[in-house]
C-alpha positions as CSV (number, residue, x, y, z in Angstrom):
1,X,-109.7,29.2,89.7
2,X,-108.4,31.7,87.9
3,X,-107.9,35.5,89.5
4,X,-109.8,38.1,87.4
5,X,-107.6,41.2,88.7
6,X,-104.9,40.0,86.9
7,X,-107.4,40.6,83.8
8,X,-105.9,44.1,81.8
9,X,-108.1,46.9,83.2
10,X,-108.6,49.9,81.1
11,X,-108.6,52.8,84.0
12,X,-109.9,55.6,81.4
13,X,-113.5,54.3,82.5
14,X,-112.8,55.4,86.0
15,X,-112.3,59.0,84.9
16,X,-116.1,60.0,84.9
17,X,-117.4,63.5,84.8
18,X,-117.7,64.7,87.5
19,X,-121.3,67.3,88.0
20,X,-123.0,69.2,91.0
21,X,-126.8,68.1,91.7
22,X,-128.9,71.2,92.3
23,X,-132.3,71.1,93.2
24,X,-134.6,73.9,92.6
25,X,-137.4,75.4,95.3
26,X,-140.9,74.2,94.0
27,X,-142.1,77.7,93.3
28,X,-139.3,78.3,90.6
29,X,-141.9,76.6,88.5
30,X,-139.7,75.1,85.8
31,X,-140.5,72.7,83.1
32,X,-138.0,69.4,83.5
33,X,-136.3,69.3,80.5
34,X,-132.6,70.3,79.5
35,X,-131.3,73.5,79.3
36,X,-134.1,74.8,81.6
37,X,-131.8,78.2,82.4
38,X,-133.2,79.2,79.5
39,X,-136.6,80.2,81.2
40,X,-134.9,82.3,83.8
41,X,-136.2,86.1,84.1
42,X,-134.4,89.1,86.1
43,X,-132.5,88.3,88.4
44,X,-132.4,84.8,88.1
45,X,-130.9,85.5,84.8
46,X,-128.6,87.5,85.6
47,X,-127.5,85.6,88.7
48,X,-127.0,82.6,86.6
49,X,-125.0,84.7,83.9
50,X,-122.1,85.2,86.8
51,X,-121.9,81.7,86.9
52,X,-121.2,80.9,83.8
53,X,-118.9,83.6,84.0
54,X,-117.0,81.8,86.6
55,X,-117.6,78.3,85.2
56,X,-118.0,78.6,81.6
57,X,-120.1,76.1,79.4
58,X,-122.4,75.1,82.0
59,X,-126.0,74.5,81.3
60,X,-128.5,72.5,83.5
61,X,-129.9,68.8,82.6
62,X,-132.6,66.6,84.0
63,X,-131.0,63.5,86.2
64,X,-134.1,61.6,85.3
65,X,-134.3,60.9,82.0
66,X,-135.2,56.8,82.4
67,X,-138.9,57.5,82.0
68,X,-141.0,61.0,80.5
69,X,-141.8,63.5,83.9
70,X,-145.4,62.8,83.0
71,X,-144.1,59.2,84.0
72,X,-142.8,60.4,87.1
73,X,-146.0,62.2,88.3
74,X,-147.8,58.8,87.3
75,X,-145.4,56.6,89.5
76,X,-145.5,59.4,92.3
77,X,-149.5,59.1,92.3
78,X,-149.4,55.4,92.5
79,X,-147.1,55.3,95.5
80,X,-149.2,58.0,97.3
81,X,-152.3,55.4,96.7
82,X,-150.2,52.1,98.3
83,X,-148.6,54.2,100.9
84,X,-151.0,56.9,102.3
85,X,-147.5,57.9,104.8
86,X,-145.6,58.9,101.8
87,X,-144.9,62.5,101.1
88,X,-143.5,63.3,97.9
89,X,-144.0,67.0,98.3
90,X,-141.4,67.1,100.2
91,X,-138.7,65.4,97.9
92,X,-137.7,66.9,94.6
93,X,-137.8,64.4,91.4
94,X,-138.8,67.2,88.9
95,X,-136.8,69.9,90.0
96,X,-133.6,68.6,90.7
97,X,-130.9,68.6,87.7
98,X,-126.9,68.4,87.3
99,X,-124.2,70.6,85.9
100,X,-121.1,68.8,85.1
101,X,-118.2,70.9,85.8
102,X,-115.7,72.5,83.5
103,X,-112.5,71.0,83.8
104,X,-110.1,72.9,86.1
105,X,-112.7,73.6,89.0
106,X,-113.9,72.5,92.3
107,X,-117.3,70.8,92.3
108,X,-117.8,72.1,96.2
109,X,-117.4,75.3,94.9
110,X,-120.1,75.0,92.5
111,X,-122.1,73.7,94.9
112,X,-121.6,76.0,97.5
113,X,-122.4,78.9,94.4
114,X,-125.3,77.1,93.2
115,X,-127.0,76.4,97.3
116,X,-126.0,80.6,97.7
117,X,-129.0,81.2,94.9
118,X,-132.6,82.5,96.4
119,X,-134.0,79.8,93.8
120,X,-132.3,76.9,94.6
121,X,-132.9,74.4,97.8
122,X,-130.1,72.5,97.7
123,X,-126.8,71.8,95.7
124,X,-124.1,69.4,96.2
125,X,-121.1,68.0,94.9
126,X,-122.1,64.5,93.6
127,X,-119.6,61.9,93.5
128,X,-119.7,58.8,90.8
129,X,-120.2,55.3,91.8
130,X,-118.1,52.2,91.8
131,X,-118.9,48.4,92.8
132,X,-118.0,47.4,96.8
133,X,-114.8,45.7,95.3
134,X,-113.4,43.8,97.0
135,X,-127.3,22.8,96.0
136,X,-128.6,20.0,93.9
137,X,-125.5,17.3,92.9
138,X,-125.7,18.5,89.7
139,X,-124.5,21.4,90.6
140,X,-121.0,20.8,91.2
141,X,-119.7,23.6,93.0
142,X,-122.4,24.4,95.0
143,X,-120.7,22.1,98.0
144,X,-118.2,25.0,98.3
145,X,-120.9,27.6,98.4
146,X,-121.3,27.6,102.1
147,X,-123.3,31.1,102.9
148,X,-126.3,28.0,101.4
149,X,-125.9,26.1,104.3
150,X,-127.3,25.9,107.6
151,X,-127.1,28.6,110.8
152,X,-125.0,29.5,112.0
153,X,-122.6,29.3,108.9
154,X,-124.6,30.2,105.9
155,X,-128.2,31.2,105.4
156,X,-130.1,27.8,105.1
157,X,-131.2,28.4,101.3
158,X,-131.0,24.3,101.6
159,X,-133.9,24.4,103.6
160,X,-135.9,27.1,101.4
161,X,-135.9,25.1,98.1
162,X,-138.1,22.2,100.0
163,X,-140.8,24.5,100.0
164,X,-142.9,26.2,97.6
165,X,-141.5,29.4,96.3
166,X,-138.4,29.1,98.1
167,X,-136.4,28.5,95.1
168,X,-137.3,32.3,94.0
169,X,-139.9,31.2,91.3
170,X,-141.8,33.9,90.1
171,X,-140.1,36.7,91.8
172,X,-138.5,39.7,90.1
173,X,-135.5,41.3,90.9
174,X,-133.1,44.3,89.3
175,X,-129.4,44.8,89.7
176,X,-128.4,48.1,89.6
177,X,-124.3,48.6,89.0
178,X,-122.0,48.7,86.0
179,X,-120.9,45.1,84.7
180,X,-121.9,41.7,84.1
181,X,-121.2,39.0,81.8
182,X,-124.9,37.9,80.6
183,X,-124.1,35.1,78.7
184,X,-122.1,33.8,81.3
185,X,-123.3,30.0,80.8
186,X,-124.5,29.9,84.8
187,X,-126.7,32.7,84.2
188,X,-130.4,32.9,82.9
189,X,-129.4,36.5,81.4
190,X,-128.3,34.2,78.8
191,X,-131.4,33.4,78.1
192,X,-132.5,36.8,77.0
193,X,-131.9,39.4,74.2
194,X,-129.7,42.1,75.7
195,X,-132.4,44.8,75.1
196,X,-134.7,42.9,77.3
197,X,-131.7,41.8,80.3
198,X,-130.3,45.2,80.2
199,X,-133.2,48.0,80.6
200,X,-131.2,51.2,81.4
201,X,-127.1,52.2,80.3
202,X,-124.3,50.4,79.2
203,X,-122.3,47.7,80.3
204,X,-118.7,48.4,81.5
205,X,-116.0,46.9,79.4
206,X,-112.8,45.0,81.6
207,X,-112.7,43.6,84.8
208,X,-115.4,45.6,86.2
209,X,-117.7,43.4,84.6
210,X,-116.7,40.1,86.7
211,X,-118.2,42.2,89.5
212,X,-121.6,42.0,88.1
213,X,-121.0,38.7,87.0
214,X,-120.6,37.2,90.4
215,X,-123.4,39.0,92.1
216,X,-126.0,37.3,89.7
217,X,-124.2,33.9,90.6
218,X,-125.2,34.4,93.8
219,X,-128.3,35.1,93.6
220,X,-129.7,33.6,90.0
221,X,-127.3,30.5,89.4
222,X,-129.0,28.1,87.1
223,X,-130.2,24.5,88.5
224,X,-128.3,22.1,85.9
225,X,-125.2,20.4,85.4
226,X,-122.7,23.1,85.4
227,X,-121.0,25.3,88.3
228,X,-122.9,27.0,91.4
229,X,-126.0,27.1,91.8
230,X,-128.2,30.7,93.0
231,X,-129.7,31.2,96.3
232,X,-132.9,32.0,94.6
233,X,-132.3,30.3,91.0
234,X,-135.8,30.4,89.8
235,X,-136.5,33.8,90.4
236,X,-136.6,36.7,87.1
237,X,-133.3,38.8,87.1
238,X,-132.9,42.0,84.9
239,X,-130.0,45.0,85.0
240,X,-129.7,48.4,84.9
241,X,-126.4,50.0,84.6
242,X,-125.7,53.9,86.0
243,X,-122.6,54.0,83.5
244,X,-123.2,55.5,79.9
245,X,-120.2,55.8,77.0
246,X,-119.8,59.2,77.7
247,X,-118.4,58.5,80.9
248,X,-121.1,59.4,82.9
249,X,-122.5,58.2,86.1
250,X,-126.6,58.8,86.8
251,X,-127.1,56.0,89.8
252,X,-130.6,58.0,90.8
253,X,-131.7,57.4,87.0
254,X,-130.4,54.1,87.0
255,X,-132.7,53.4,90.4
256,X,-135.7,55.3,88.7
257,X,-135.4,52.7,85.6
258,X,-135.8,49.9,88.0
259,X,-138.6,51.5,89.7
260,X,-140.2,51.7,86.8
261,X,-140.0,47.7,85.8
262,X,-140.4,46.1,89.0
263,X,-143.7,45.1,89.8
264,X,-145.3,45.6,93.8
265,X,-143.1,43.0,95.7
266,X,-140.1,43.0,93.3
267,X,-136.3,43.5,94.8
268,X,-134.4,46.1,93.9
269,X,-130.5,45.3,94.5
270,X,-128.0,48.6,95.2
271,X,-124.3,47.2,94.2
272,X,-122.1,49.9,94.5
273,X,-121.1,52.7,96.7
274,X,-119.9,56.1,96.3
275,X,-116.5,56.2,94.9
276,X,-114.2,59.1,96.8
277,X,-112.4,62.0,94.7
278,X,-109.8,63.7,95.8
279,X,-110.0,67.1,97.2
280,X,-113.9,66.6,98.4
281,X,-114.3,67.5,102.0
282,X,-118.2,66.2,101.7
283,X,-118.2,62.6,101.5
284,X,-116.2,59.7,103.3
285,X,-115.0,57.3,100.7
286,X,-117.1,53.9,99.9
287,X,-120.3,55.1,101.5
288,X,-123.7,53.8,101.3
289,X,-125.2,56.2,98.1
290,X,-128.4,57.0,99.8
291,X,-126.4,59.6,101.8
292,X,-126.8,62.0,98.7
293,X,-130.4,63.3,98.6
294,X,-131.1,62.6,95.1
295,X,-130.8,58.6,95.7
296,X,-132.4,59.0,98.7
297,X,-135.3,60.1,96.9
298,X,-136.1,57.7,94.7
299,X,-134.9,54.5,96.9
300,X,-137.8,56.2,99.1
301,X,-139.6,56.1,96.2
302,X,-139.3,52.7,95.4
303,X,-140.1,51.6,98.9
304,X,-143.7,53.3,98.7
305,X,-143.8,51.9,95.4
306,X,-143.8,48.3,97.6
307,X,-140.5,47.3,96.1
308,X,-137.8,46.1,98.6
309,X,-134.7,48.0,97.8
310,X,-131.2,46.5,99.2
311,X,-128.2,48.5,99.5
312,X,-125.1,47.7,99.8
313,X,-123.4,49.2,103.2
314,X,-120.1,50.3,101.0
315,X,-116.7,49.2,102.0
316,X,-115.1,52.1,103.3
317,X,-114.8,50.3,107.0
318,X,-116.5,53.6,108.5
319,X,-118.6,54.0,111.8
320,X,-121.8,55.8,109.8
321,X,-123.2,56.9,113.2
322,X,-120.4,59.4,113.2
323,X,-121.0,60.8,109.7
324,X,-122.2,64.1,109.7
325,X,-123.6,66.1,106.7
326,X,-122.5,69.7,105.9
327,X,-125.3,70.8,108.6
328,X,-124.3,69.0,110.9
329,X,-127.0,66.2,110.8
330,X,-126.0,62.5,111.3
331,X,-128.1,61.2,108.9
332,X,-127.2,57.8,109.4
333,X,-127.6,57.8,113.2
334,X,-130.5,56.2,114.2
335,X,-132.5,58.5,116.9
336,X,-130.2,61.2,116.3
337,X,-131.8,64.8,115.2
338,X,-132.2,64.4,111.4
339,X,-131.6,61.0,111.0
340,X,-133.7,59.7,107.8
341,X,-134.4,56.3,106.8
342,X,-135.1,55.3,103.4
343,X,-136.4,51.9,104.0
344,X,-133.5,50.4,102.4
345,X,-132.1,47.1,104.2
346,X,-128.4,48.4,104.0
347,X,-126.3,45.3,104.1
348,X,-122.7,44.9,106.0
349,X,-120.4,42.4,105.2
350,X,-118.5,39.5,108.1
351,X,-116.0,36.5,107.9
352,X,-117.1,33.4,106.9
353,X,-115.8,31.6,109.7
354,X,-116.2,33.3,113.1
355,X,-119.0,36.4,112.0
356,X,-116.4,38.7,112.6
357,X,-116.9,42.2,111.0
358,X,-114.5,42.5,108.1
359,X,-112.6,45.4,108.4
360,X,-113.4,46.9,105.1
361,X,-117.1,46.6,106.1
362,X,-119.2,50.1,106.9
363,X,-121.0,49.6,110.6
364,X,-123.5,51.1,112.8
365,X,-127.2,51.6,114.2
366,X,-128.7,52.1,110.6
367,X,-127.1,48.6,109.4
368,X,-130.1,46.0,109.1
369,X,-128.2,42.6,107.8
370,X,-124.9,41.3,107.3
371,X,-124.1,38.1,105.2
372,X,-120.6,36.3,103.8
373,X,-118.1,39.0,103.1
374,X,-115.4,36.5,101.9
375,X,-114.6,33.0,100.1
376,X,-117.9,33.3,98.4
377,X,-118.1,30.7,95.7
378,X,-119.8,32.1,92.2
379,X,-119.8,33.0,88.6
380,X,-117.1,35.6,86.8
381,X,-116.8,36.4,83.4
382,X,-113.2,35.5,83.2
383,X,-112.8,32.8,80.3
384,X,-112.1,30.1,79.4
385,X,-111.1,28.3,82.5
386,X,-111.7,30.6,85.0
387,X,-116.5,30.9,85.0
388,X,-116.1,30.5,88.5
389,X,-114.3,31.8,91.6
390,X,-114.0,31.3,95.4
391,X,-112.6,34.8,96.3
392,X,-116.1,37.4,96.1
393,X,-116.4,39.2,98.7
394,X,-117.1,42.6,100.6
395,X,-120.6,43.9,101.0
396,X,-121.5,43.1,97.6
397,X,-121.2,39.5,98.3
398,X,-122.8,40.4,101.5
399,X,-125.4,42.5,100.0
400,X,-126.3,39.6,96.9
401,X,-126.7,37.3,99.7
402,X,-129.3,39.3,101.3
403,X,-131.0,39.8,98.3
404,X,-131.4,36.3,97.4
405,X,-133.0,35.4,100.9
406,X,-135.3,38.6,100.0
407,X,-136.5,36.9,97.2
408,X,-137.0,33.9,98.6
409,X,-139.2,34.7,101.5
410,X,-141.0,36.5,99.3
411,X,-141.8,33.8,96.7
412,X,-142.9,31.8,99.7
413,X,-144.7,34.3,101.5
414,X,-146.9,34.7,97.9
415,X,-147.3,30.5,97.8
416,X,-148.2,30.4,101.2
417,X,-151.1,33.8,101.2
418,X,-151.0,35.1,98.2
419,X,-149.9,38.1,98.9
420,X,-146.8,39.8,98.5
421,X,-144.6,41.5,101.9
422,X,-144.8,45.2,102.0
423,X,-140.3,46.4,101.9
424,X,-140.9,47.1,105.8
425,X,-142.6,43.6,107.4
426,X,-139.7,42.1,104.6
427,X,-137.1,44.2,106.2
428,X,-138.6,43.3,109.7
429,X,-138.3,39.4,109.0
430,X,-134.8,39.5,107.5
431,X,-133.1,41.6,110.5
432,X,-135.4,40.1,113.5
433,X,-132.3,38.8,115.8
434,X,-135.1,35.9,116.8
435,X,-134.8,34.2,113.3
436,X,-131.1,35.2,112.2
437,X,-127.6,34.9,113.5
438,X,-125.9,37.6,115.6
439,X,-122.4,39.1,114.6
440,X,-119.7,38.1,116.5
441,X,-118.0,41.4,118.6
442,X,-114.2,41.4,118.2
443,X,-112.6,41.3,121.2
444,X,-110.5,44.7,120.2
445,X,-113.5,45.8,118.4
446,X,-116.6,46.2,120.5
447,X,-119.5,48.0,119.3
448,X,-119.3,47.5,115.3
449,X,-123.4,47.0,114.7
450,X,-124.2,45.4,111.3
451,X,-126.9,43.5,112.0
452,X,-128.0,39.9,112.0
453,X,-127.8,36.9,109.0
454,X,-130.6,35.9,108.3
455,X,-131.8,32.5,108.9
456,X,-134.2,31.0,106.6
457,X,-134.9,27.9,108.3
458,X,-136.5,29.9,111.4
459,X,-137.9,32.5,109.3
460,X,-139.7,30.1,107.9
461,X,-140.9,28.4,110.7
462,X,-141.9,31.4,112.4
463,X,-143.8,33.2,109.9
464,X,-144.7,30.5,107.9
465,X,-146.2,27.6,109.8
């Protein structure tokens, strides 16, 4: 098998713009639409003069722009009816908007301008994202593809496809990240015009594309003659890419597009993580992207929307108890003051032979799952002679793994009452040490939590008699 990273990469699609999220108190009572400094009086006016003083050619533009803000309101009203719990006062979908800064400047300076304003209730430096890097006979590789198998090695998809709906049939999932080959010829994206595969962005050009490539192998690998074969290969996959040819990167629009396809009891998969830039003192690099407040939002969205969101855990090899905003809050730190959950299952990554947590791998309490973060067998879009490799790995394998058992419990959980699992009994089922396989502690490394692997055989059993 051939190695895609010897493919040429074109770098200049790493150099995105980089902009400053600002979110506006609710009684600034501004319409969501670009170039919205125009309706400021007074003060406001004059305060945002000075900054374009200082940062010249700036001008404010909605983050949202997948679906209309009457669209919005409509999805935020139909959460508040499935999920009487959620609040969406308190989150900020139509009056948060980004500056991208002029060239020359510091983003956290912005920031720390913009979060100085009467007006505004938050601002902060937001970094771009990047992918976590890193069967039947006919089928012919799907031998090697041992995260299928049986506890404790693999997940037991084997077991799944004997029963009705465990092959993913009639299940819905989106990938949100930058690449993918769709007409890769183990993909059902091939299947499909590209208007109706992709729904949001454009597709990355290069070697970033294999990335997107072998995720969908994973999870949505055709049942025929050729290659590897999915975890849940019947199931209805679609993408939505964050990237844009102007070099931009919008992840929270790219999640609101998904939202706003996916049906109650689709999946919504997170592959990628927030890519560091030199200089920022506000984020740790390759960290899960719900720790920026605009994801945060709409994944939360999503979840009272009765979509099950997973996310990959980011490959950064950090402790995210310790991780501390720039108040001081350990967001990530379950029971600590602050701490927030979005109802995400955020996915870690461990060997494939001893469960071992791979040192690129994020860890702590707010980790639900872990899965194969190495030698995973699947598609790439490296051609000809190299459709397939045995290399993936990191939490995106981990985190495509995770999704593919998602979908399967929840095609059988709809065969067997007809009703579809709520994102928190799914998460529930999917991390219950009872029905999965612990991590294995290092001996030198004691106290690295990501969770359990699921195992679908006792899920099953156990909720599905």
């Amino acid at each position: 098998m051939k190695d895609p990273t010897q493919q040429p990469h074109d770098w200049k699609h790493e150099e995105y713009r980089i902009r400053v999220v600002v979110t506006f108190k609710p009684s600034t009572e501004l319409p969501y639409e670009d170039g919205v400094e125009e309706y400021f009086k007074n003060d406001q006016s004059e305060y945002w003069q000075a900054l374009t003083e200082e940062y010249p050619g700036i001008t404010l533009k909605r983050i949202y722009t997948a679906v209309t803000p009457d669209r919005i309101r409509a999805l935020i009203e139909e959460a508040k009816e499935r999920n009487a719990s959620y609040q969406p006062h308190e989150r900020h979908l139509l009056t948060s908007f980004f500056v991208e800064l002029p060239p020359g400047k510091n983003p956290e300076n912005l920031a720390k301008a913009l979060a100085a304003w009467e007006i505004v209730k938050t601002a902060h430096f937001d970094p771009p994202g990047r992918e976590p890097q890193v069967n039947s006979p006919g089928n012919p590789l799907s031998v090697l593809q041992g995260y299928l198998d049986a506890a404790p090695k693999g997940i037991d998809a084997r077991y799944a496809w004997g029963l009705p709906g465990g092959d993913g049939k009639g299940q819905h999932l989106i990938d949100v990240e930058r690449g993918w080959y769709l007409n890769h010829m183990d993909l059902p994206t091939r299947h499909s015009p590209l208007k109706d595969a992709l729904i949001l962005g454009s597709i990355l050009p290069g070697y970033p594309s294999v990335h997107g490539t072998s995720v969908l192998g994973i999870i949505c690998g055709e049942d025929n003659t050729t290659g590897i074969l999915g975890i849940a290969h019947h199931s209805n996959v679609r993408v939505a890419s964050y990237y844009d040819n102007n070099y931009s990167s919008n992840i929270p629009n790219a999640v609101l597009a998904a939202i706003d396809k996916l049906s109650p009891g689709g999946v919504l998969l997170l592959e990628v993580q927030l890519l560091y830039v030199p200089g920022s003192t506000l984020y740790w690099p390759y960290m899960p992207v719900e720790v920026t407040q605009t994801t945060f939002d709409v994944i939360e969205l999503a979840i009272a929307q009765d979509i099950t969101v997973i996310e990959a855990a980011g490959n950064g090899g950090h402790d995210l108890d310790t991780y501390e905003d720039l108040s001081g809050i350990k967001l990530l730190q379950q029971g600590a003051d602050g701490y927030r959950d979005s109802g995400a299952i955020l996915v870690g990554a461990a060997s494939s032979e001893n469960r071992f947590r791979l040192p690129i791998s994020n860890y702590g309490s707010r980790i639900d799952c872990y899965a194969w973060g190495e030698n995973v067998v699947t598609s790439a879009s490296v051609a000809p002679g190299g459709e397939y490799i045995d290399f993936f790995g990191g939490t995106s394998a981990a985190a495509a793994i995770i999704a593919g058992a998602a979908l399967v419990v929840q095609g059988i959980a709809v065969q067997h009452s007809g009703k579809y699992l709520k994102p928190a009994k799914l998460r529930d089922m999917l991390s219950d040490p009872a029905t999965g396989t612990p991590f294995t502690e290092h001996p030198s490394l004691p106290n690295q939590h990501i969770g359990v692997m699921p195992d679908l055989n006792k899920i099953i059993i156990t909720h599905f008699p």
